[in-house]
Backbone as JSON, one array per atom type, in Angstrom:
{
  "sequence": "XXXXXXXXXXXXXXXXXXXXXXXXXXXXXXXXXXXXXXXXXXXXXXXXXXXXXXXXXXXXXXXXXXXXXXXXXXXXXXXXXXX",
  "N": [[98.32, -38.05, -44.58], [95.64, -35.83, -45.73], [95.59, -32.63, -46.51], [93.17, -30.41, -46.24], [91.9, -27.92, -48.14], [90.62, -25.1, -46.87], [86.93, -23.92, -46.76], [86.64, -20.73, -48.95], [84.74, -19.18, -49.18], [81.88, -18.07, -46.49], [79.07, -18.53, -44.84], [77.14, -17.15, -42.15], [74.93, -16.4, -40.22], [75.28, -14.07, -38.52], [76.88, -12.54, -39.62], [76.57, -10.31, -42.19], [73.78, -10.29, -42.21], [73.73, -13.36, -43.22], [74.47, -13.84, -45.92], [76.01, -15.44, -48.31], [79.47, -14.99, -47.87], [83.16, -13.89, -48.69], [85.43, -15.31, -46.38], [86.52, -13.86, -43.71], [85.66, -11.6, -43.74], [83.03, -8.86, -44.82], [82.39, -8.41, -47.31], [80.56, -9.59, -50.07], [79.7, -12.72, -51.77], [78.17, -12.39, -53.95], [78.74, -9.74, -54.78], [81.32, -9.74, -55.97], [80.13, -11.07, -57.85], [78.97, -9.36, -59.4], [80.41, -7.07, -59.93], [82.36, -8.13, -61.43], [80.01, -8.79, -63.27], [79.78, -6.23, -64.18], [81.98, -4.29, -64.25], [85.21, -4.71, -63.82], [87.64, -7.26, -63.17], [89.98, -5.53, -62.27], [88.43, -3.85, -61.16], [87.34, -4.6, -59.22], [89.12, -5.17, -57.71], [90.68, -2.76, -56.46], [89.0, -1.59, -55.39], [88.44, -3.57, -53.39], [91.04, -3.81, -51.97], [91.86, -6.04, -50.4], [90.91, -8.45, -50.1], [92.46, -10.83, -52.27], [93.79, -11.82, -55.22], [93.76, -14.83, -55.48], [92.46, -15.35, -53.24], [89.54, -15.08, -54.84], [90.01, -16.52, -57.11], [89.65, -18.85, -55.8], [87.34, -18.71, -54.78], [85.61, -18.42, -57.31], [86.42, -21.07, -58.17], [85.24, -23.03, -55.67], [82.62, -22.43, -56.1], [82.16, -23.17, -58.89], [82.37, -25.57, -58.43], [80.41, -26.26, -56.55], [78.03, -24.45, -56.82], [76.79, -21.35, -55.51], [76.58, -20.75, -51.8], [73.32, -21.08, -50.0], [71.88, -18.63, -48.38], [72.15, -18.2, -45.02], [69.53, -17.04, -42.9], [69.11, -15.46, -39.42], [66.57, -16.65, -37.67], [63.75, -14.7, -36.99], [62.22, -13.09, -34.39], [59.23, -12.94, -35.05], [59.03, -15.06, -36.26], [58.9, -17.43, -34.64], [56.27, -16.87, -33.57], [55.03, -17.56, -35.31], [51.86, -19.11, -36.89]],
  "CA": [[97.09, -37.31, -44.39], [95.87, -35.14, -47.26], [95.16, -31.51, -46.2], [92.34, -30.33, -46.86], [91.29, -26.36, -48.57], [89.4, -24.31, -46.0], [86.09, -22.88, -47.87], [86.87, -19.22, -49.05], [83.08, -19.1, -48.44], [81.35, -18.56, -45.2], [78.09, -18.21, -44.58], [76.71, -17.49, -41.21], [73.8, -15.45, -39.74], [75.96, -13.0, -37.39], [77.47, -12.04, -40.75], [75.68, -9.8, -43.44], [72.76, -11.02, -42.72], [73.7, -14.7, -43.56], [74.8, -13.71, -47.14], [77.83, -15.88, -48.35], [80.34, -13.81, -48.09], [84.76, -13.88, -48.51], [86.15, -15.51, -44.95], [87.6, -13.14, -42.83], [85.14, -9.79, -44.39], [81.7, -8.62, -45.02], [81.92, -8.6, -48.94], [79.63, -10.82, -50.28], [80.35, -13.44, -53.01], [77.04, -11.64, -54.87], [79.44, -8.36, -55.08], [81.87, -10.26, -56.9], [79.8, -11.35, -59.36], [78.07, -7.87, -59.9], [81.65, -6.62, -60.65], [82.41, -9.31, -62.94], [79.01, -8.28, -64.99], [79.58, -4.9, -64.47], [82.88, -3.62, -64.21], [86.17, -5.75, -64.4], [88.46, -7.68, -61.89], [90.71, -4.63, -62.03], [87.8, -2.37, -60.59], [86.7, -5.15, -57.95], [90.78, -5.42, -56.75], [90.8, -1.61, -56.64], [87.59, -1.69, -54.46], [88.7, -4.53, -52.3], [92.08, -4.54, -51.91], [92.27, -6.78, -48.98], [90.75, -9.28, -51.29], [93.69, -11.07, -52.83], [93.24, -12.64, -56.74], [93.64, -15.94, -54.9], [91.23, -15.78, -52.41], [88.86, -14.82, -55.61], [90.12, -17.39, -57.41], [89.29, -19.97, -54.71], [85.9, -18.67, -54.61], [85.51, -19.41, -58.36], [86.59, -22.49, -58.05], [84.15, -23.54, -54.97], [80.95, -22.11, -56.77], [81.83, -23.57, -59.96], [82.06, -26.96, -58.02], [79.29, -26.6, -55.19], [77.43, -23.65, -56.43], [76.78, -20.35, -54.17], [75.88, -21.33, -51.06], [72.25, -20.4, -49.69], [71.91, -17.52, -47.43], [71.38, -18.72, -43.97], [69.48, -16.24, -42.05], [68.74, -15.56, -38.47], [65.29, -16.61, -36.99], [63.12, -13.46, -36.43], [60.98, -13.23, -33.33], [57.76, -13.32, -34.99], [58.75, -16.74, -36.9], [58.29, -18.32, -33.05], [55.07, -17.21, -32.82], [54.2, -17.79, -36.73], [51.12, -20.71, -37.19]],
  "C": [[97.0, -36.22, -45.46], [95.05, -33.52, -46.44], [93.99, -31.23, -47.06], [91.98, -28.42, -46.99], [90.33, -26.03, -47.5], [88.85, -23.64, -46.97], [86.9, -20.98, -47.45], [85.57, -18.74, -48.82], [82.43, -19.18, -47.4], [80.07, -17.94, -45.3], [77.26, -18.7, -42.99], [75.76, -16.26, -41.05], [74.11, -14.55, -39.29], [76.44, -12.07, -38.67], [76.93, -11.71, -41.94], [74.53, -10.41, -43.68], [72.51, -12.79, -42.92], [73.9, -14.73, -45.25], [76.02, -14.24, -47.12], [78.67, -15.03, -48.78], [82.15, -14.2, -47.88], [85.16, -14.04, -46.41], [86.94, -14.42, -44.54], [87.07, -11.48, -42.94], [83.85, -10.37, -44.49], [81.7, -8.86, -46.4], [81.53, -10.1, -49.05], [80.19, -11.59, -51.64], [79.41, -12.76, -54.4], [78.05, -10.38, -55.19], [80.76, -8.71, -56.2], [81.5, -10.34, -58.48], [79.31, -10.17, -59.84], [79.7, -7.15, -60.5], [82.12, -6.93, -62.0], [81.51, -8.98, -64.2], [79.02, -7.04, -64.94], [80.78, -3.97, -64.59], [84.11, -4.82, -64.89], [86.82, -6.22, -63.18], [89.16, -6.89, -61.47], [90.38, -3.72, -60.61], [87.1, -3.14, -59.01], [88.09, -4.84, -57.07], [91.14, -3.83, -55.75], [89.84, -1.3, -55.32], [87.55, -2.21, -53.23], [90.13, -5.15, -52.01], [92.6, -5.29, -50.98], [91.8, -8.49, -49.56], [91.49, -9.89, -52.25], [93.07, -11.63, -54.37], [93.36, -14.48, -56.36], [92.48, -16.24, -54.2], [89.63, -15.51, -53.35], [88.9, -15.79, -56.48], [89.39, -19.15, -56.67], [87.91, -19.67, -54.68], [84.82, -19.22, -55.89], [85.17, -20.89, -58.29], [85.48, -23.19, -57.5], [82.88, -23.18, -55.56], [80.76, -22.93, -57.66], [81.52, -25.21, -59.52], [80.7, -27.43, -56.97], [78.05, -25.68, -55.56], [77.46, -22.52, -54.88], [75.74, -21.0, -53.17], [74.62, -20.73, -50.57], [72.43, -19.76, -48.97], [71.55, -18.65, -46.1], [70.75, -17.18, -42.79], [68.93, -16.48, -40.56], [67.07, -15.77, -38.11], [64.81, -15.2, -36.65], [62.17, -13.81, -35.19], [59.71, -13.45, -34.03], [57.86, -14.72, -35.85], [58.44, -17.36, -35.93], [57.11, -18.1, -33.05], [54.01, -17.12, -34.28], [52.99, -19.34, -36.72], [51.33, -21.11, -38.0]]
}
């Protein structure tokens, strides 16, 4: 049986909104990349040290292969009673 990688990516509605965001935290995979164009991996690690260079790595990885995943957000009450 071949094990299989749990996504480092989750995206659910209960969670930031439904912004894909690092399993197990609120940081978003969007905060990543804003680091990346704006600072350095140093200053994200520094920022998020609960955030390992693995579990950042792994996120890499899955984007570069699947793309970021879409937001999923929660239904609002007035979408039920949208025509």
């Amino acid at each position: 049986m071949v094990k299989t990688e749990e996504s480092i990516i989750v995206v659910d509605p209960e969670i930031h909104s439904g912004d894909p965001v690092f399993r197990g935290t609120r940081v978003t995979i969007q905060t990543l990349f804003d680091y990346l164009t704006n600072a350095t991996m140093e200053d994200f690690e520094r920022g998020f040290p609960y955030i390992s260079r693995e579990m950042v790595n792994q996120a890499l990885r899955e984007v570069a292969k699947r793309g970021i995943p879409k937001p999923k957000r929660k239904r609002r009450l007035h979408e039920d009673f949208a025509g």
